[in-house]
Each structure stands twice: as C-alpha cells, then as structure tokens.
C-alpha positions as CSV (number, residue, x, y, z in Angstrom):
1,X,0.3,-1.7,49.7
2,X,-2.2,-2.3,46.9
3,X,0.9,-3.0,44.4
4,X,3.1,-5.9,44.6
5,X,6.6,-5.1,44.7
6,X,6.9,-4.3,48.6
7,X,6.5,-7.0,51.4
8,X,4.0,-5.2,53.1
9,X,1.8,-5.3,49.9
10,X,-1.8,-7.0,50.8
11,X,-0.9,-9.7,48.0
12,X,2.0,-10.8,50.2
13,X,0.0,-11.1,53.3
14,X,-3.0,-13.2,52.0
15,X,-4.2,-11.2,48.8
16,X,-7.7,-11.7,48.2
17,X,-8.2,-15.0,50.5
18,X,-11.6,-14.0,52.1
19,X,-11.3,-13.8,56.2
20,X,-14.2,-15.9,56.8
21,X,-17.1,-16.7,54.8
22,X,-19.3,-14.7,57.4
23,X,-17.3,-11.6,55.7
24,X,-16.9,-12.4,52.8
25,X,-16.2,-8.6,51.1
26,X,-12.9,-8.9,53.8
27,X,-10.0,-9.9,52.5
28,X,-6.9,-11.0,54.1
29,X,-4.2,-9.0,52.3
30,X,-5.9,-5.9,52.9
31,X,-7.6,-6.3,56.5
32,X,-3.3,-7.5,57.5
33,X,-2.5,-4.4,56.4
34,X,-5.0,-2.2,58.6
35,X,-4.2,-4.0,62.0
36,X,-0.5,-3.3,61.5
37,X,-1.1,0.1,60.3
38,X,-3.0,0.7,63.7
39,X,-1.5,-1.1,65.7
40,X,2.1,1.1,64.6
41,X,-0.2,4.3,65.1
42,X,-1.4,2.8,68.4
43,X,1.8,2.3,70.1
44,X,3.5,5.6,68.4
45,X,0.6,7.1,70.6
46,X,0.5,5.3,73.3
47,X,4.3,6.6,73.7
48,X,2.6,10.5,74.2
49,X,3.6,11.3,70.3
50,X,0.4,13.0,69.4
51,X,2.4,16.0,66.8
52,X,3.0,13.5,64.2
53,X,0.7,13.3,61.0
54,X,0.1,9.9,59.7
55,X,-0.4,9.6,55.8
56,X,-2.7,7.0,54.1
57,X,-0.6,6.4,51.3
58,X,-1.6,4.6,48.3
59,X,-0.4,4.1,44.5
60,X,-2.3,5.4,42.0
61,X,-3.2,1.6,40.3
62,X,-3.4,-1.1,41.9
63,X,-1.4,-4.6,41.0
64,X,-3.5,-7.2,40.7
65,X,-6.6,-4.6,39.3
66,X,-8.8,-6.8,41.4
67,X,-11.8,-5.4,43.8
68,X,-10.2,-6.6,46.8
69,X,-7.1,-4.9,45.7
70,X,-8.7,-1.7,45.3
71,X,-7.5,1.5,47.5
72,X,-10.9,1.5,49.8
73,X,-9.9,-1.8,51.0
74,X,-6.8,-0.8,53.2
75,X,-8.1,2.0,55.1
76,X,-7.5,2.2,58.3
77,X,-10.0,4.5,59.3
78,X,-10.4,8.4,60.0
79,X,-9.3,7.8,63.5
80,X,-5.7,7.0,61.9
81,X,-5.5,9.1,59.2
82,X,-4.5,12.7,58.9
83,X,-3.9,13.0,55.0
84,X,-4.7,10.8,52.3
85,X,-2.0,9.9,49.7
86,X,-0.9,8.8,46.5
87,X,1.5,7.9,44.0
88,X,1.3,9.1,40.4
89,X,3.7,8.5,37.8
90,X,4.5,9.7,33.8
91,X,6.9,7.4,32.1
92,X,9.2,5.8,34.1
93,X,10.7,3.2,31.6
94,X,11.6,3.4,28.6
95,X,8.9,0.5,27.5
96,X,6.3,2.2,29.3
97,X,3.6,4.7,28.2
98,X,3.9,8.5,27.8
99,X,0.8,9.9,30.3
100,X,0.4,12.7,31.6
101,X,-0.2,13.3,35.5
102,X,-4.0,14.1,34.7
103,X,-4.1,10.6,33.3
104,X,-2.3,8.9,36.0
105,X,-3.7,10.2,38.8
106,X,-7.7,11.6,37.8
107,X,-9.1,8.0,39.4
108,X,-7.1,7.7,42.7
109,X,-7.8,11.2,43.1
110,X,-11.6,10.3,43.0
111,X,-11.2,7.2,45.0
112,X,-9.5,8.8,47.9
113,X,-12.1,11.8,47.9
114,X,-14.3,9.2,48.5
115,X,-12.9,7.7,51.3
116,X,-13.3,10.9,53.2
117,X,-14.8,14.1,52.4
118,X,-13.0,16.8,54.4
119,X,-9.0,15.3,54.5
120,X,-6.3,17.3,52.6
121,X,-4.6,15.2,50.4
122,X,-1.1,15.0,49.1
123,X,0.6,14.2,45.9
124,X,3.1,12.2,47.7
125,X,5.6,10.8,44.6
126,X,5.2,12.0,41.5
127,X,7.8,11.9,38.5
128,X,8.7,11.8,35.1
129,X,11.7,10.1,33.5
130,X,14.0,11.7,30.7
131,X,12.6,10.2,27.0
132,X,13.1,13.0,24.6
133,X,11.8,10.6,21.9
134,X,8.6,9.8,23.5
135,X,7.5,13.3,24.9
136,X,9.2,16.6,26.5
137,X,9.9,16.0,30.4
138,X,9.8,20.3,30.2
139,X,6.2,20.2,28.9
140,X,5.0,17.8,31.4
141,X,6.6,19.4,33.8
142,X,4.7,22.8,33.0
143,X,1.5,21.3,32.6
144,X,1.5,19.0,35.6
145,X,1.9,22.0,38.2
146,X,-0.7,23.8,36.3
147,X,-3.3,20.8,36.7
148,X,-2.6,20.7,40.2
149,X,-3.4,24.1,40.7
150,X,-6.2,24.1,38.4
151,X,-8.0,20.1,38.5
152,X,-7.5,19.0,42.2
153,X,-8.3,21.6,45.1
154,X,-7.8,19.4,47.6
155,X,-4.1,18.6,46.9
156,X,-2.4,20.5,49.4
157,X,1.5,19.4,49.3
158,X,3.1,17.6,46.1
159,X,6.5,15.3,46.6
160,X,8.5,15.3,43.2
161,X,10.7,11.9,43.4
162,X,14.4,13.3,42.4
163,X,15.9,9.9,41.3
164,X,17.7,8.0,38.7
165,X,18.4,4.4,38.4
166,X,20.1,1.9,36.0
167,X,17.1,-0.8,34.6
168,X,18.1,-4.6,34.0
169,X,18.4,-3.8,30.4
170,X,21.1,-1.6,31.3
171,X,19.1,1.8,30.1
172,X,18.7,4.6,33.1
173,X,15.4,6.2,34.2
174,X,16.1,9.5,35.1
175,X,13.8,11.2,36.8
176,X,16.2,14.1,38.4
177,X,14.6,17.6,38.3
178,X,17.9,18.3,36.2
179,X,18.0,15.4,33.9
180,X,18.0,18.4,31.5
181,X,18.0,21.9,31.4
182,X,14.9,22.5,29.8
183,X,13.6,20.8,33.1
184,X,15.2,22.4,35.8
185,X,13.8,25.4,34.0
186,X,10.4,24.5,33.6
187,X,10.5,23.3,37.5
188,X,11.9,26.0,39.1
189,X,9.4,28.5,36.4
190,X,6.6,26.5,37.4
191,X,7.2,26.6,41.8
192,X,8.4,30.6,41.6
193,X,4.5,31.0,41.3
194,X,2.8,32.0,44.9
195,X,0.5,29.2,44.2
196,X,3.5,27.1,45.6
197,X,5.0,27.7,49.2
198,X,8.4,25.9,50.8
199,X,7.1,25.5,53.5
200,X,3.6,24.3,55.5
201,X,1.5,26.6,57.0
202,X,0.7,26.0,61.0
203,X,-2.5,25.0,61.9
C-alpha cells in the first residue's frame, strides 16, 4: 500500500490530500486504506472466523518517499493486527542496485518495531534475482539467513519469493531458489540449520 504499483496503494486512493484541515497530519490515501483494511477484518469476524491471523504488510520503501506515505501512516491499529510485515528485496533488475537484505530492510525493520513493541514480525517477500556480473545470488543467500538469525530477533517466519519473469526489455529476473546451483545449495545449506523450522509452532 505505501508503493504505487497496486490499486489499493494510498496514492491511488487520495495520496497525500489532507482529510480536513482540522486533521491535517491525516491523509486520504492512507486513512482509505485503514477503513477498508477494518472494515475486511470486521466482517471476516463478524462471520465467527476468529483462527485467522491478519498481517500488516508493508514494503520496505515507500513510493512517493513522502511523510504521508510513510509505513506508520496505514496502520490499522493493534486491534487488527496480529504480525507486522514487510517486503525486502536484493536486485531485482538488471538496472537496479546490488544490496544486501541488511541494507534493504534495516529501516522498515525499525519503523515497524515502532509501531508496536511486543508483535512478531515476518519477512514476508524477500528475493534476489540471478546477476552473476553484479554480485553472487549464493553469497547473498548465505549471508541473508545469517542476518536474520543474527540482526533481527523479532523476525519470526521469512517468505522467499520463488519467481521469474521476462522484463520489457526482454531480459528475465530470476529469482528461483534454483536459478543456479550454487544457490539451491547455499539455500538448502543455510535452512538445514535448527535455527529454521518447516513448520509454525502452536501457540
């Protein structure tokens, strides 16, 4: 919601048009967003579904970088919230910068800790594309799953994004767990710790 290339994004719904000048840190893409986010969790309970966890989930920057854009702004509350989320990418084009997932992800981390202070959070898309000539997908690989474990204790469930896709230009972003086997290896090396379970844990 705080990017732009989904129609549910807050700069489809109003962007940073102030509600009223009475509140005039409200903003009308953002506060659009929260009453339908509600008003979905609303009627899903209303209906007697009361086992289902809902996830805030946000991108790691936000398009436009403007203050009403920022992450804080669509909350919906703790009330409908179970787990905070985000989006947090390495190179995904091959225009596009080599980061690592420390890089991408250290201020959204920060800004959803802030939101709430006791919600487990979740790495919920997270990826890296096949560029051997800008950096080793295998390396990245190795040293994102050691950050997690190491830089961000309240990450409790990560969501690699197994995908590859043909750009405009006619080049392919490849983000596949086996774009290479170098990869897979790294992956599957880097989950056979006990750090890492397959499955959640009741509560």
């Amino acid at each position: 919601m705080n990017g732009r290339w989904f129609p549910w994004s807050g700069v489809h719904g109003g962007g940073g048009q102030p509600i009223s000048p009475d509140r005039p840190q409200q903003y009308a893409g953002p506060e659009l967003y929260k009453q339908a986010y509600r008003y979905v969790v609303n009627r899903v309970r209303a209906r007697g579904a009361h086992r289902i966890r809902w996830v805030f989930h946000a991108n790691n920057l936000s398009f436009p970088a403007a203050p009403w854009n920022s992450i804080a702004q669509y909350y919906p509350g703790a009330d409908y919230v179970d787990l905070l989320g985000v989006s947090a990418y390495g190179k995904l084009f091959p225009d596009g910068p080599w980061v690592s997932l420390a890089t991408a992800m250290d201020h959204a981390y920060q800004e959803l800790c802030r939101l709430d202070p006791h919600k487990p959070i979740i790495l919920a898309e997270y990826g890296v594309g096949e560029f051997p000539k800008s950096g080793d997908k295998a390396a990245w690989l190795t040293e994102s799953f050691a950050t997690l474990e190491t830089r961000y204790p309240r990450v409790k469930a990560a969501i690699y994004w197994h995908e590859r896709w043909q750009n405009q230009d006619e080049t392919f972003s490849n983000l596949r767990i086996n774009s290479s086997p170098e990869a897979l290896a790294a992956y599957r090396q880097a989950i056979a710790k006990p750090f890492w379970l397959d499955t959640l844990l009741a509560q």
